[in-house]
KEKE-3310 file (N, C-alpha, C; in steps of 0.2 Angstrom, whole numbers, plus 5000, padded with zeros to 4 digits):
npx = (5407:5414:5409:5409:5415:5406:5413:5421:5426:5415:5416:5430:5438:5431:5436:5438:5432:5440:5431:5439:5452:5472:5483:5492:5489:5477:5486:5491:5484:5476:5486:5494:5507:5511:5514:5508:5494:5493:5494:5482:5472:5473:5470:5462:5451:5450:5440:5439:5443:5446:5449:5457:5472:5471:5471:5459:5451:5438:5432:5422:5416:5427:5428:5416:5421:5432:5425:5417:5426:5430:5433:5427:5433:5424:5423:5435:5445:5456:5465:5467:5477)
npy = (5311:5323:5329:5346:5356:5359:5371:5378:5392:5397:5409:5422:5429:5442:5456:5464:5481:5488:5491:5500:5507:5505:5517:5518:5514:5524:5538:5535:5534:5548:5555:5561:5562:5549:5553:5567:5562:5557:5567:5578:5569:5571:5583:5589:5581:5571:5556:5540:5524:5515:5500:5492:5492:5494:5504:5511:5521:5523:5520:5526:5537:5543:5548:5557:5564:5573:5577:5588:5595:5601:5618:5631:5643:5654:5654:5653:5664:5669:5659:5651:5645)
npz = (5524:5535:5549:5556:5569:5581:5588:5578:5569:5555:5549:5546:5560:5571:5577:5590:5596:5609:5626:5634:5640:5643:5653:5643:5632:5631:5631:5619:5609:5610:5607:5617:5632:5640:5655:5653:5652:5663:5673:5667:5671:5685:5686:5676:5675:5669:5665:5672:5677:5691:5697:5707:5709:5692:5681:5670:5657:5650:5634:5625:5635:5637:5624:5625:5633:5630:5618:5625:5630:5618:5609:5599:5586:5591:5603:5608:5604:5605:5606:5596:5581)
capx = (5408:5416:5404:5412:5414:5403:5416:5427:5423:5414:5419:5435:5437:5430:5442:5433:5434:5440:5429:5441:5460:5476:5486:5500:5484:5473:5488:5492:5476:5474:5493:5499:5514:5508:5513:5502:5488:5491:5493:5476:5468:5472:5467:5456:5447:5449:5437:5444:5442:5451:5450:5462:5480:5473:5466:5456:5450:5432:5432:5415:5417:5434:5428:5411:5422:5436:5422:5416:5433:5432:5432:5428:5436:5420:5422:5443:5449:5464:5470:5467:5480)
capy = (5318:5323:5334:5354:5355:5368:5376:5381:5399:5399:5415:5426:5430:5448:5460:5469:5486:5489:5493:5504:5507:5505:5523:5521:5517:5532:5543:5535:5537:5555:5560:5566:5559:5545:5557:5572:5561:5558:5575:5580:5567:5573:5591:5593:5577:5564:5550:5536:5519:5510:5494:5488:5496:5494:5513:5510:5525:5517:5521:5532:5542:5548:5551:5562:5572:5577:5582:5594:5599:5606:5622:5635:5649:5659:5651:5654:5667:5672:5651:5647:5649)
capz = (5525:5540:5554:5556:5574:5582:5589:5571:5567:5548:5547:5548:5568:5571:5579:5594:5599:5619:5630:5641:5637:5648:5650:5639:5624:5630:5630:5613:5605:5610:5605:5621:5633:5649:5658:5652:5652:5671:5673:5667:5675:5691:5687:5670:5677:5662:5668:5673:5684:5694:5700:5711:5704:5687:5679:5665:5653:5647:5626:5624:5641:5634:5617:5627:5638:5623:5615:5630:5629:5612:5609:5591:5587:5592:5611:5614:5598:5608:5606:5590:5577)
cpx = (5409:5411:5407:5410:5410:5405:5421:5421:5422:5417:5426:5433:5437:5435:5436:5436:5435:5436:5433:5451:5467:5478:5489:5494:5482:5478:5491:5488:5472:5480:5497:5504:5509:5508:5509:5495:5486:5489:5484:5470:5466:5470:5464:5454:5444:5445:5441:5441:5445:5449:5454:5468:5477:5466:5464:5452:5443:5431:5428:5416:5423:5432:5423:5416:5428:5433:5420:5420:5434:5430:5430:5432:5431:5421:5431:5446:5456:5469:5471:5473:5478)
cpy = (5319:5330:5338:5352:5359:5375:5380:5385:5397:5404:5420:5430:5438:5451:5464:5474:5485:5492:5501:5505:5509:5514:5524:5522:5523:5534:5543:5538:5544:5560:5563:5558:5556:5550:5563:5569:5561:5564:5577:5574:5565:5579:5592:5588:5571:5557:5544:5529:5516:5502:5491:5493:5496:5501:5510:5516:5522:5523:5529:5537:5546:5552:5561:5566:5573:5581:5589:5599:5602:5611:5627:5640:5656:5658:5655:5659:5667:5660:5650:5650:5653)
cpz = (5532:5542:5556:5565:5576:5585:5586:5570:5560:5543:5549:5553:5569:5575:5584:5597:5607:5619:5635:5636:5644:5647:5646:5631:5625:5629:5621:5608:5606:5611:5609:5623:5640:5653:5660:5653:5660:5674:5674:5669:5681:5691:5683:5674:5672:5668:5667:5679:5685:5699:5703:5709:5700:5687:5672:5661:5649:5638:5625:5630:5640:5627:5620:5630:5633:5620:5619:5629:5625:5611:5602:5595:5589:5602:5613:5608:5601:5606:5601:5586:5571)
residu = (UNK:UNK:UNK:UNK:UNK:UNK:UNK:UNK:UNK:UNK:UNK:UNK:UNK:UNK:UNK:UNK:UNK:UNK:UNK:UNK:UNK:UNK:UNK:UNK:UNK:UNK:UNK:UNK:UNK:UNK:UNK:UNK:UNK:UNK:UNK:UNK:UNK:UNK:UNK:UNK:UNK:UNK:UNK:UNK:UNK:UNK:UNK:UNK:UNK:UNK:UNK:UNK:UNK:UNK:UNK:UNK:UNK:UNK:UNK:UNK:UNK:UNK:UNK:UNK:UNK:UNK:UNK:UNK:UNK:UNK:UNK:UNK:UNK:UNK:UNK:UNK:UNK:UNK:UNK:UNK:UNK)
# end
């Protein structure tokens, strides 16, 4: 009988959520244009880090202040359709 190595997965290789998201994914995964998303994250204040040249948008800290950002129809009636 041959000995499994220790390093072959047994299992079908899990898929890991990012941590963080370059700009073109944040602004995919929250519908708008790169450009909008720079936009408001020089004036709404989308959080963000940067390391070197590279900006990174960290997953949960985006999802919390989107949520901030939401609004009812009892907070903004004049917006809502």
């Amino acid at each position: 009988m041959m000995r499994q190595s220790p390093f072959t997965l047994s299992t079908p290789e899990r898929v890991v959520d990012p941590l963080a998201l370059r700009p073109r994914d944040a602004a995919r995964v929250l519908g708008i244009s790169e450009r909008l998303l720079w936009d408001w994250t020089r004036t709404e204040g989308v959080p963000h880090v940067r390391i070197g040249n590279v900006v990174l948008y960290p997953v949960e800290v985006l999802k919390n202040w989107l949520a901030a950002k939401a609004t009812t129809a009892e907070d903004d009636p004049g917006e809502c359709p």
